[in-house]
Each structure stands twice: as structure tokens, then as C-alpha cells.
C-alpha positions in Angstrom: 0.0 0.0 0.0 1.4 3.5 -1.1 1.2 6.4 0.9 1.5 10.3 0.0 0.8 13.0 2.6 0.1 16.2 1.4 1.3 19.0 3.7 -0.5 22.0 2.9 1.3 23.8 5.6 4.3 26.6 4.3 6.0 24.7 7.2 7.7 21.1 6.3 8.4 20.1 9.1 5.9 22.1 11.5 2.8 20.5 13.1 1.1 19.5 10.5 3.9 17.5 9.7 4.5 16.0 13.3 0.7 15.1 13.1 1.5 13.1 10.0 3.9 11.2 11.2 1.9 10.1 14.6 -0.5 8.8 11.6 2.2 7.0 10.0 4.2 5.8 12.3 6.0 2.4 11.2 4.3 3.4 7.9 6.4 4.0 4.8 4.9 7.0 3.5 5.9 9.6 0.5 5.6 13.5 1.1 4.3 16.6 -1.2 4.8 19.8 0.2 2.5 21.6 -1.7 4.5 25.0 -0.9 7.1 23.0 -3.5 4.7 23.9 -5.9 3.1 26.0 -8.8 -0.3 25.5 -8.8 -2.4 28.6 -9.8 -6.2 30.1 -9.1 -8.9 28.4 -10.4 -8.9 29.5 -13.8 -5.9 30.5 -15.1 -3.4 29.0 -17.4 0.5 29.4 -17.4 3.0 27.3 -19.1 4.9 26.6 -15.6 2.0 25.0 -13.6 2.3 21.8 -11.6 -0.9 21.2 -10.8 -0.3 17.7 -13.1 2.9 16.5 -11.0 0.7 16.8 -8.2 -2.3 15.1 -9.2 0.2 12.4 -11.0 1.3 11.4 -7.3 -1.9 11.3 -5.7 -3.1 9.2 -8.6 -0.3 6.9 -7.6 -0.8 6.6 -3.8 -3.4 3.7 -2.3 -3.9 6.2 0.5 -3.5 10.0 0.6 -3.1 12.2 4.1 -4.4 15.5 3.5 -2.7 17.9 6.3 -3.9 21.5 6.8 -3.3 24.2 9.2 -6.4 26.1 10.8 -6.2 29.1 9.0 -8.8 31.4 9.0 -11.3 29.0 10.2 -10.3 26.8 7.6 -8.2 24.6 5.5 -5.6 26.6 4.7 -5.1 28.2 1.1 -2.5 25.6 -0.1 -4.8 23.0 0.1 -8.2 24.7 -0.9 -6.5 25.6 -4.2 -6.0 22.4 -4.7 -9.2 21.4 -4.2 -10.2 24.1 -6.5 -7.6 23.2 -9.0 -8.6 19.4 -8.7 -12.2 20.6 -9.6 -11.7 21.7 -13.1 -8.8 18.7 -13.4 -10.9 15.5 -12.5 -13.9 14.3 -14.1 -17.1 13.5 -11.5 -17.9 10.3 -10.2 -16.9 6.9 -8.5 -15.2 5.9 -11.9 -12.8 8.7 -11.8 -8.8 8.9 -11.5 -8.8 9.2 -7.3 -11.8 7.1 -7.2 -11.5 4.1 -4.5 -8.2 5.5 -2.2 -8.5 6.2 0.8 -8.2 10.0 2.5 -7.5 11.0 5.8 -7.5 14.5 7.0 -4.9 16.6 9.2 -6.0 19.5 10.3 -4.7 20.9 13.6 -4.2 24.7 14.5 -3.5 26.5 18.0 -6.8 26.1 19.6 -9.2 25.8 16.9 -13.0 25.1 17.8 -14.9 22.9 17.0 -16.9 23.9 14.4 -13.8 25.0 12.4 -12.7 21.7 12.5 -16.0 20.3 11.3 -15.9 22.7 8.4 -12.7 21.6 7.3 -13.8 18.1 7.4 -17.2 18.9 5.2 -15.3 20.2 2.4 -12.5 17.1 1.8 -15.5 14.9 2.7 -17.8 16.1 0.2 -14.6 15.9 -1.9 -14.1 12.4 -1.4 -18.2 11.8 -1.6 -17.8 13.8 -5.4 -14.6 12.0 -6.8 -15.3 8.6 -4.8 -12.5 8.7 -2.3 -13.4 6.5 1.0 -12.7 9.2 3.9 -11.5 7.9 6.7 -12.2 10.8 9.0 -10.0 14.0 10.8 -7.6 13.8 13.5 -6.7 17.2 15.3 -4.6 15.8 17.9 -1.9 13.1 18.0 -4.4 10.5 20.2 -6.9 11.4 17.3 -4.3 10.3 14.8 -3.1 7.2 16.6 -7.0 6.2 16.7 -6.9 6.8 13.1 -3.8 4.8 12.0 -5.9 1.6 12.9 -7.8 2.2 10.1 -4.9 2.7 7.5 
């Protein structure tokens, strides 16, 4: 089984990062620091984009560990590009290129509340209920992430 966690924090080897490797620990796992990376606003088109070699690696992981700050209330802008990005890249549906991995999600911050977790989790799980990822759940703290590793 392949693994790729996707930091969406600037920092690569911050908390985000720690909280991956809780996850993973004793896991081999590949990572994609998506601050490594060109990947533009929904919409626009340049020559230098990398929006492919991105997509190209999660196509080629079993699993894929989304990781996020709390900023803003929210995923952070890394990752919600992505998203974005992935929107106009992917076609819909169960039968598409991500469909059947698995996603877990990351997202930890200071002292975020509860309801900006939850929103966090709504978006990457409606994007695993629109592109037919299986979404394994979030884990904001590092017992929530050992809980979670049983299901890897």
C-alpha cells in the first residue's frame, strides 16, 4: 500500500507535519509539500503550472493524508486551491482517477474550535463523496491520529 501525505502547511516540518507522522508511524509514506509547488487560481493558465505532478502522485498513492493548518477558520489556502484546482482537473464520479483511495485529514491549528474543524472536514469529505474517495475521518490531535492509523 502507497502512501503520499500532502502538507498543505508553508511549514515542512511544523505541526502539521509532526501530526503526520503520529499517523504513519511504522508506515512507509511519501511526502508533497504543496509549498514545493506552482499550482495557480482556479482558472488560469501558465506554461509553468504543476498542478499535473501533483495530481500524478496522488493518482499513484493507495492512501492520501491530506494535512492542513487552521487558518482562517479553515483549510488553509494551499490545500483549498487544490481542491479548487482538482475541480476543473478531475472528471465526477466513482469511476474517476482518485476514485476508491483512501483520505484521511490533518488539520490541527492553536486552539481551533470545533466547528472550524467540522468545516474543514465537510469540504475534503464532500470531496471524497464527489470523486469517490473513502474518507477515513480528521484527526486534530496526535491520540486522534493514533486512533486513526488503525484504520490505514
Amino acid at each position: 500500500m502507497s502512501i503520499l501525505f500532502v502538507n498543505g502547511s508553508p511549514n515542512k516540518r511544523g505541526n502539521t507535519a509532526r501530526l503526520a507522522n503520529t499517523l504513519l508511524e511504522g508506515r512507509d509514506f511519501n511526502t508533497l509539500n504543496l509549498v514545493d509547488y506552482r499550482i495557480f487560481s482556479y482558472g488560469q493558465r501558465f506554461d509553468n503550472d504543476q498542478l499535473d505532478e501533483v495530481l500524478s502522485a496522488m493518482k499513484d498513492a493507495d492512501t492520501i493524508v491530506m494535512g492542513s493548518p487552521v487558518y482562517w477558520h479553515n483549510l488553509s489556502g494551499a490545500v483549498r486551491n487544490l481542491l479548487d484546482r482538482l475541480y476543473e482537473a478531475l472528471p465526477y464520479g466513482r469511476d474517476g482517477q482518485l476514485s476508491g483511495k483512501k483520505l484521511v485529514l490533518l488539520f490541527q491549528g492553536a486552539a481551533p474550535k470545533p466547528w472550524m474543524i467540522e468545516a474543514g472536514a465537510y469540504s475534503i469529505s464532500k470531496f471524497c463523496e464527489v470523486y469517490g474517495l473513502e474518507y477515513l475521518g480528521v484527526a486534530s490531535t496526535k491520540s486522534e491520529a493514533k486512533n486513526l492509523s488503525r484504520l490505514l
